[in-house]
PDB file of N, CA, C, O and CB in Angstrom:
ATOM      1  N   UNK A   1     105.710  69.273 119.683  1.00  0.00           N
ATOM      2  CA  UNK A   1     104.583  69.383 120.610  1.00  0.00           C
ATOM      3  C   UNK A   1     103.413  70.104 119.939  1.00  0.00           C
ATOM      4  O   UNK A   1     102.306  69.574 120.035  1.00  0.00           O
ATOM      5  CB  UNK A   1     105.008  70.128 121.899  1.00  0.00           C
ATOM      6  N   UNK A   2     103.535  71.243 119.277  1.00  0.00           N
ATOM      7  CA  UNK A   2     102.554  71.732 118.463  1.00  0.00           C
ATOM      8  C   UNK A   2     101.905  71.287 117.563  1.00  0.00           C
ATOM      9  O   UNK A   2     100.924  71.910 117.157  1.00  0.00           O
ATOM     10  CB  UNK A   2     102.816  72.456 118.048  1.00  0.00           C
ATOM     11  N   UNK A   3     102.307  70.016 116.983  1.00  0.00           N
ATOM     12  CA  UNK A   3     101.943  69.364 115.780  1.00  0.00           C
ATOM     13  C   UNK A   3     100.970  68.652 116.340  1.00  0.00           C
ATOM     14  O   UNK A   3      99.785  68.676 116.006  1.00  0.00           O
ATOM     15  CB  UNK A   3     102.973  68.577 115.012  1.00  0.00           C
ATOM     16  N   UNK A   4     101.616  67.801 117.477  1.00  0.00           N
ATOM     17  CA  UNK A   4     100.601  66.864 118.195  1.00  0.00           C
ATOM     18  C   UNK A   4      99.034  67.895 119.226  1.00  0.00           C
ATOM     19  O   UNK A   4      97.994  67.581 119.805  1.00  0.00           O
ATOM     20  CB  UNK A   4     101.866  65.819 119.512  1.00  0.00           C
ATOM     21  N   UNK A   5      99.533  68.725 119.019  1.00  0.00           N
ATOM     22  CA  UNK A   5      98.522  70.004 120.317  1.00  0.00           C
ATOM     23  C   UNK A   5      97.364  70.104 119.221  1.00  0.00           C
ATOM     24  O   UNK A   5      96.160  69.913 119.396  1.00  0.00           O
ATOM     25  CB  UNK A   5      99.466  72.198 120.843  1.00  0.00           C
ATOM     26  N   UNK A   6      98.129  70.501 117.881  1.00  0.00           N
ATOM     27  CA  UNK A   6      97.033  70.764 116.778  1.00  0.00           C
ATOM     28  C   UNK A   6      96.259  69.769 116.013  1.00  0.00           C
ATOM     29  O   UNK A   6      95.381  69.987 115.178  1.00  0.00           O
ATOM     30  CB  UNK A   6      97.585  71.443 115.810  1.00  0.00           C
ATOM     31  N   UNK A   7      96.778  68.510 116.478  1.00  0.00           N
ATOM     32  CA  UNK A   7      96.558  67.168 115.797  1.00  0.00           C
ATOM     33  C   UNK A   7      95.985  66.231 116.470  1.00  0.00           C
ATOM     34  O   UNK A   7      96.334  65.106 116.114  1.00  0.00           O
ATOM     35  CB  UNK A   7      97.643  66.598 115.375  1.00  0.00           C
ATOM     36  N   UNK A   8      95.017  66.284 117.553  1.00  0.00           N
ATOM     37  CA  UNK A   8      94.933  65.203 118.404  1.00  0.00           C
ATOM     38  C   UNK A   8      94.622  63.956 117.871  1.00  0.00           C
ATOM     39  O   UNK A   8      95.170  62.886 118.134  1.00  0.00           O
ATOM     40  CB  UNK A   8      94.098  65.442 119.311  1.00  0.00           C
ATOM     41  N   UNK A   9      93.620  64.188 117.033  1.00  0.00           N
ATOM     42  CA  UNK A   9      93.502  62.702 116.032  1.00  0.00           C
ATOM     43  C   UNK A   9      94.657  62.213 115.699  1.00  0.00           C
ATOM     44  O   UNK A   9      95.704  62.857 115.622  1.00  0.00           O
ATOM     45  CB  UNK A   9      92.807  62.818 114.610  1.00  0.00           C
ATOM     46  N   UNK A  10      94.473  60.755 115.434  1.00  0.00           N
ATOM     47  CA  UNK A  10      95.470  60.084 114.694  1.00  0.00           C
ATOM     48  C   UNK A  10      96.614  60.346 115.964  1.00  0.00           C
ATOM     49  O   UNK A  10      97.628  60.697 115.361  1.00  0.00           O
ATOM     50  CB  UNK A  10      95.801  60.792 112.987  1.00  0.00           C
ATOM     51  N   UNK A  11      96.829  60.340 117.001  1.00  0.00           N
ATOM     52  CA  UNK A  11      97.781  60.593 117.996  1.00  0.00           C
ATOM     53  C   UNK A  11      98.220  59.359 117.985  1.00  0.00           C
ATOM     54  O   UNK A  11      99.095  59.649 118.801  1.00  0.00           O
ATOM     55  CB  UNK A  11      97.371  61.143 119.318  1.00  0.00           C
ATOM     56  N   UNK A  12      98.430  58.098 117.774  1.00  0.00           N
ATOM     57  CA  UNK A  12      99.606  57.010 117.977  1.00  0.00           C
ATOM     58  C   UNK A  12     100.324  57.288 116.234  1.00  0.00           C
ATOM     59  O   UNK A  12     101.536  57.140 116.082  1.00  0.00           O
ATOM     60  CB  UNK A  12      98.813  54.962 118.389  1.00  0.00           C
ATOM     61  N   UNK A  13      99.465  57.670 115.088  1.00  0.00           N
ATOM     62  CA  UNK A  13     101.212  58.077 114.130  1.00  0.00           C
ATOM     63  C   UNK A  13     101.138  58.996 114.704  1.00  0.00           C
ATOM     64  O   UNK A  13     102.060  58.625 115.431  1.00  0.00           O
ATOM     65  CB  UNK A  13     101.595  58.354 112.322  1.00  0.00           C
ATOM     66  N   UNK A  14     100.884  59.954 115.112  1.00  0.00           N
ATOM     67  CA  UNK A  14     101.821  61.154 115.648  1.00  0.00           C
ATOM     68  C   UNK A  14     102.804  60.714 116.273  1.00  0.00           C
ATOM     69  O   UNK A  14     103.984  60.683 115.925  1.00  0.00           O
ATOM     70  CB  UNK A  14     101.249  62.108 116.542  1.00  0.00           C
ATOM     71  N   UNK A  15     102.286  60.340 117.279  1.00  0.00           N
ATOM     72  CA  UNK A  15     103.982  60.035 118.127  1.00  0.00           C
ATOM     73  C   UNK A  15     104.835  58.655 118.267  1.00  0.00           C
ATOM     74  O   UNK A  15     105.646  58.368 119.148  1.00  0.00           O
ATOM     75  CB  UNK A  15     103.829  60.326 119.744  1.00  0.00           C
ATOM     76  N   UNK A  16     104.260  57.593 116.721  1.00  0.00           N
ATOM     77  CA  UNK A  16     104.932  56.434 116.299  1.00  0.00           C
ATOM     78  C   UNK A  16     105.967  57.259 115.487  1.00  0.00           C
ATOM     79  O   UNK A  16     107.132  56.980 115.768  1.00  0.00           O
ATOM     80  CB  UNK A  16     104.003  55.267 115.476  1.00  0.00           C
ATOM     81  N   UNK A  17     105.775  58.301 114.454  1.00  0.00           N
ATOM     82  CA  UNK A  17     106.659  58.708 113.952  1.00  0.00           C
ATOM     83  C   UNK A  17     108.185  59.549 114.573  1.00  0.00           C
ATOM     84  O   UNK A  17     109.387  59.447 114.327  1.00  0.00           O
ATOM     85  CB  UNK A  17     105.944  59.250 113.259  1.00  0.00           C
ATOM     86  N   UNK A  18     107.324  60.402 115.499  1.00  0.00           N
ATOM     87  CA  UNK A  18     108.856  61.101 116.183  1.00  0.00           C
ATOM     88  C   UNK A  18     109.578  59.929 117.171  1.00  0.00           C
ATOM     89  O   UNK A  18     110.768  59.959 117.483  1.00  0.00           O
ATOM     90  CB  UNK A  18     108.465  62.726 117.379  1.00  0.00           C
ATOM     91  N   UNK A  19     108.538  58.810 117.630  1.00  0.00           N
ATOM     92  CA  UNK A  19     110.097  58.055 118.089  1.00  0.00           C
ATOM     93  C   UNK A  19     110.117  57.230 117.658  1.00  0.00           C
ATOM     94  O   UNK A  19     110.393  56.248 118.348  1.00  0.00           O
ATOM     95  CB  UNK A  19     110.562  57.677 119.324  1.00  0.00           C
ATOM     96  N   UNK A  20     109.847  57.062 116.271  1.00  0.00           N
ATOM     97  CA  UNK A  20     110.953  56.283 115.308  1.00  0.00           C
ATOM     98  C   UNK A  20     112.136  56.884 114.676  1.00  0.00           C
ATOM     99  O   UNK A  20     113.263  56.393 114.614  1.00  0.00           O
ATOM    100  CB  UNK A  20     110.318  55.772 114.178  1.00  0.00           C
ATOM    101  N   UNK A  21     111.548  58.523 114.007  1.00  0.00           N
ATOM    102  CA  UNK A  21     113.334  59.089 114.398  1.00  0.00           C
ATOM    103  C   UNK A  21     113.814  59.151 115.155  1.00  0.00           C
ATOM    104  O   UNK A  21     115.008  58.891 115.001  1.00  0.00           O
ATOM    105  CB  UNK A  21     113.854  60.055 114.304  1.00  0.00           C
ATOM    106  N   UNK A  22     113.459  59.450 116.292  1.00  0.00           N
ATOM    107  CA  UNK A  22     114.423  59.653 117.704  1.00  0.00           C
ATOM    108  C   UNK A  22     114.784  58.410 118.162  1.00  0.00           C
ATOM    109  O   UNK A  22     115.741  58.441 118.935  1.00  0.00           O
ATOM    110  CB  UNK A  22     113.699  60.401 119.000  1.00  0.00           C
ATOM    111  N   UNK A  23     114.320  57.320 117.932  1.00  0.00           N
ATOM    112  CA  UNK A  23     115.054  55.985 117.984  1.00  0.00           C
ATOM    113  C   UNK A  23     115.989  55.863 116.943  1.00  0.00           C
ATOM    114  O   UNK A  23     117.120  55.764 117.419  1.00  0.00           O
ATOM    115  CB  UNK A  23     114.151  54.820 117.901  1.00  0.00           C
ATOM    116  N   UNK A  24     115.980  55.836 115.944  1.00  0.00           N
ATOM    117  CA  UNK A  24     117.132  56.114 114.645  1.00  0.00           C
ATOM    118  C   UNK A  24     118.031  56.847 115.020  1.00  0.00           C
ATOM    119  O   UNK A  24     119.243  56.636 114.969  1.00  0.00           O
ATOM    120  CB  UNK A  24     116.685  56.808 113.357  1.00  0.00           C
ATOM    121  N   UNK A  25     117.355  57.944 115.503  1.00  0.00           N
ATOM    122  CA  UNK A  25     118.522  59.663 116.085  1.00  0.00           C
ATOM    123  C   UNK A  25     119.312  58.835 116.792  1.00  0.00           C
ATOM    124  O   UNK A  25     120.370  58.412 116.327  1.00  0.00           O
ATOM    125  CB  UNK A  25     117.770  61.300 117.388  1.00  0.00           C
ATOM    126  N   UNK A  26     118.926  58.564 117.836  1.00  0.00           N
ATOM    127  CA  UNK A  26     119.291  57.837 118.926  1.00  0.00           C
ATOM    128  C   UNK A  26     120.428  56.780 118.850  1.00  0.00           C
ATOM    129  O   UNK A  26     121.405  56.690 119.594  1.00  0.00           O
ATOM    130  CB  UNK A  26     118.181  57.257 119.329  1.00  0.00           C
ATOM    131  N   UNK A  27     120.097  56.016 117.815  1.00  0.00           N
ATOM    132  CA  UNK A  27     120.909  54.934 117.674  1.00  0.00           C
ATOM    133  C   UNK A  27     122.063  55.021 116.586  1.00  0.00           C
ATOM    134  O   UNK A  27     122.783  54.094 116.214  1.00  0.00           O
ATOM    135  CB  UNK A  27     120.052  53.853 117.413  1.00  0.00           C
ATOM    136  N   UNK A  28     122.077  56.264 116.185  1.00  0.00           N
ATOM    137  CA  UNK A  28     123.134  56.413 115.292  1.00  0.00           C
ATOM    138  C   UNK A  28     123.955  57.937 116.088  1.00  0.00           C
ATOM    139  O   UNK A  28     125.162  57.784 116.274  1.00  0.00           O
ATOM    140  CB  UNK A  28     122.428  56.592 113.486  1.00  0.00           C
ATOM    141  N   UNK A  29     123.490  59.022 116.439  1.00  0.00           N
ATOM    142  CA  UNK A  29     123.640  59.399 117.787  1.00  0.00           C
ATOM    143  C   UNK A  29     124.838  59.293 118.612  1.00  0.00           C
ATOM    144  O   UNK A  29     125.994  59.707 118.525  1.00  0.00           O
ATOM    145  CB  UNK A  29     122.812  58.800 118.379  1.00  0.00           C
ATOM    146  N   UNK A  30     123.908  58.329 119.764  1.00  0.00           N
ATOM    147  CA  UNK A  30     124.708  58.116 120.960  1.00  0.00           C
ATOM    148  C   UNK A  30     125.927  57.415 120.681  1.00  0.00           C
ATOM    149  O   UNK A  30     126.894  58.004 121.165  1.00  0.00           O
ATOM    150  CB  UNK A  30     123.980  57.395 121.967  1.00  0.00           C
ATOM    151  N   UNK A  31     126.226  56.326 120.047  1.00  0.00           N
ATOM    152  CA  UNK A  31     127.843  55.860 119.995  1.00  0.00           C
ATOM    153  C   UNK A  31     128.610  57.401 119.713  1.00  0.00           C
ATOM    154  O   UNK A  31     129.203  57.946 120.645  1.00  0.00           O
ATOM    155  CB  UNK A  31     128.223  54.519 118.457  1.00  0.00           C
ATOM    156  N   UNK A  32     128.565  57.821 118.822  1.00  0.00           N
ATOM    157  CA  UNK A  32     129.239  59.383 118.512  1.00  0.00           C
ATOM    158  C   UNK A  32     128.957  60.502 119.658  1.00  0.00           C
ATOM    159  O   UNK A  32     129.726  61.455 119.536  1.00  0.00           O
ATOM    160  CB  UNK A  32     128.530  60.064 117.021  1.00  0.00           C
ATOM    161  N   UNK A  33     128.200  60.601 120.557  1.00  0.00           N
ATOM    162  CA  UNK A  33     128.169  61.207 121.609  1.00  0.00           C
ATOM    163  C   UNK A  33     128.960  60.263 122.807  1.00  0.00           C
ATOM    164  O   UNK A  33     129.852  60.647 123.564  1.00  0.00           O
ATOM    165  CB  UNK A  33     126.723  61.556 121.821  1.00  0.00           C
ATOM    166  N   UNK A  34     128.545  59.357 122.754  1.00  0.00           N
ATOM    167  CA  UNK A  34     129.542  58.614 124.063  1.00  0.00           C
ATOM    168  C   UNK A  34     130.372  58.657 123.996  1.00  0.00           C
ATOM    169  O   UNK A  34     130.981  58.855 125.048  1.00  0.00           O
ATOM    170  CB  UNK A  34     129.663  57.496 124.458  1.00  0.00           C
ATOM    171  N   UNK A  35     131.417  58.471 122.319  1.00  0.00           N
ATOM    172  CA  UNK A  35     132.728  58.361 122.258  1.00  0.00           C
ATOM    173  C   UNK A  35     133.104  59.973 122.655  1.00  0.00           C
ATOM    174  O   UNK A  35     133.724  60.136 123.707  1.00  0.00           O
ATOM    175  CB  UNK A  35     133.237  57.744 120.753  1.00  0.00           C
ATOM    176  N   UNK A  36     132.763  61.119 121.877  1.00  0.00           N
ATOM    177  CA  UNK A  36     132.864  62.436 122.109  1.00  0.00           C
ATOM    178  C   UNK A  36     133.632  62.765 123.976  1.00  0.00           C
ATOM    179  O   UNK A  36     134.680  63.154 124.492  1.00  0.00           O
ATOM    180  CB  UNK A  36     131.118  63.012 121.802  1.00  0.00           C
ATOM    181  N   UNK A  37     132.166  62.254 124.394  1.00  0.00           N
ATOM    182  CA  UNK A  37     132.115  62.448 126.073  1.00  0.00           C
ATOM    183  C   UNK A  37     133.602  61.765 126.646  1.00  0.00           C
ATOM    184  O   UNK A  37     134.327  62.312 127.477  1.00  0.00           O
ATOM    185  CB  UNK A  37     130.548  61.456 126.865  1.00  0.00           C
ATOM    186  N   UNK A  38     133.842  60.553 126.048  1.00  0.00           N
ATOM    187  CA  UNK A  38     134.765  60.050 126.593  1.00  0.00           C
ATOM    188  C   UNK A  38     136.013  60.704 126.576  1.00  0.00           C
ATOM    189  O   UNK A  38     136.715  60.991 127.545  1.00  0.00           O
ATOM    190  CB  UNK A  38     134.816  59.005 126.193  1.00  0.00           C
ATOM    191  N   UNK A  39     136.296  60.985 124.943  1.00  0.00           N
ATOM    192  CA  UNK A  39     137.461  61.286 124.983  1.00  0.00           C
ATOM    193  C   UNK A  39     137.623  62.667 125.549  1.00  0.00           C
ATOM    194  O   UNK A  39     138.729  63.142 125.808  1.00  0.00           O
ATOM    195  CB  UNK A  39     137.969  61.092 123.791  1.00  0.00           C
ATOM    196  N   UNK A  40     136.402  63.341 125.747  1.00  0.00           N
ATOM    197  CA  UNK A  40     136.432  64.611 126.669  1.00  0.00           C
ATOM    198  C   UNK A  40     137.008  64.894 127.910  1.00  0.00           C
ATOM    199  O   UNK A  40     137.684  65.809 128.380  1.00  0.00           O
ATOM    200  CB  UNK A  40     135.370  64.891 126.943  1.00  0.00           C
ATOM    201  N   UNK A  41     136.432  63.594 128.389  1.00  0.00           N
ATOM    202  CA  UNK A  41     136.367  63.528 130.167  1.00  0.00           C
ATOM    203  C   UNK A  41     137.840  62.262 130.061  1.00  0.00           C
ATOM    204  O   UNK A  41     138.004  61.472 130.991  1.00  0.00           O
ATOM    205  CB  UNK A  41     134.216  62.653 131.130  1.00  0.00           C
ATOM    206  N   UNK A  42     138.732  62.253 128.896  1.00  0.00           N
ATOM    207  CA  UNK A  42     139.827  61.668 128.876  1.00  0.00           C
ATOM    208  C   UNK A  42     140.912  62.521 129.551  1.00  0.00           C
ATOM    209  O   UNK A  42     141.196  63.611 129.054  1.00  0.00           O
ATOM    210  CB  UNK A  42     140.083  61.318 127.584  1.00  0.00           C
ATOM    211  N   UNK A  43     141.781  61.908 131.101  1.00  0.00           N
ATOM    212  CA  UNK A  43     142.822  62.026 131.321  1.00  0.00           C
ATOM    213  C   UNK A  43     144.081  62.889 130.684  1.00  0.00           C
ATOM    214  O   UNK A  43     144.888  62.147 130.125  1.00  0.00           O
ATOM    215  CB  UNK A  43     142.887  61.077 131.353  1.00  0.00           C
ATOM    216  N   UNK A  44     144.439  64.332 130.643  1.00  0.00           N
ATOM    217  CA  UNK A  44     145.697  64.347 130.215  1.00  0.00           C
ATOM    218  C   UNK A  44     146.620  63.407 129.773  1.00  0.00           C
ATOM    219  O   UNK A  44     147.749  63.762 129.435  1.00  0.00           O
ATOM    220  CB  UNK A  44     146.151  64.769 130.909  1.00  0.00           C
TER     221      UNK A  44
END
């Protein structure tokens, strides 16, 4: 948030870049969090 507060120019790469990692994050991520959750909230 500070980067973009201090950066208003150029504001679409600003925030093309963080959600293109956070789409990457995201997509490599969540399978490993879903499975996590699952086997968490897995049955005795």
């Amino acid at each position: 948030m500070a980067f973009e507060l201090t950066h208003p120019r150029n504001s679409e790469t600003d925030l093309v870049g963080p959600l293109s990692v956070l789409t990457r994050l995201g997509s490599v991520l969540g399978p490993k969090i879903y499975s996590s959750v699952l086997e968490w909230n897995r049955p005795e």
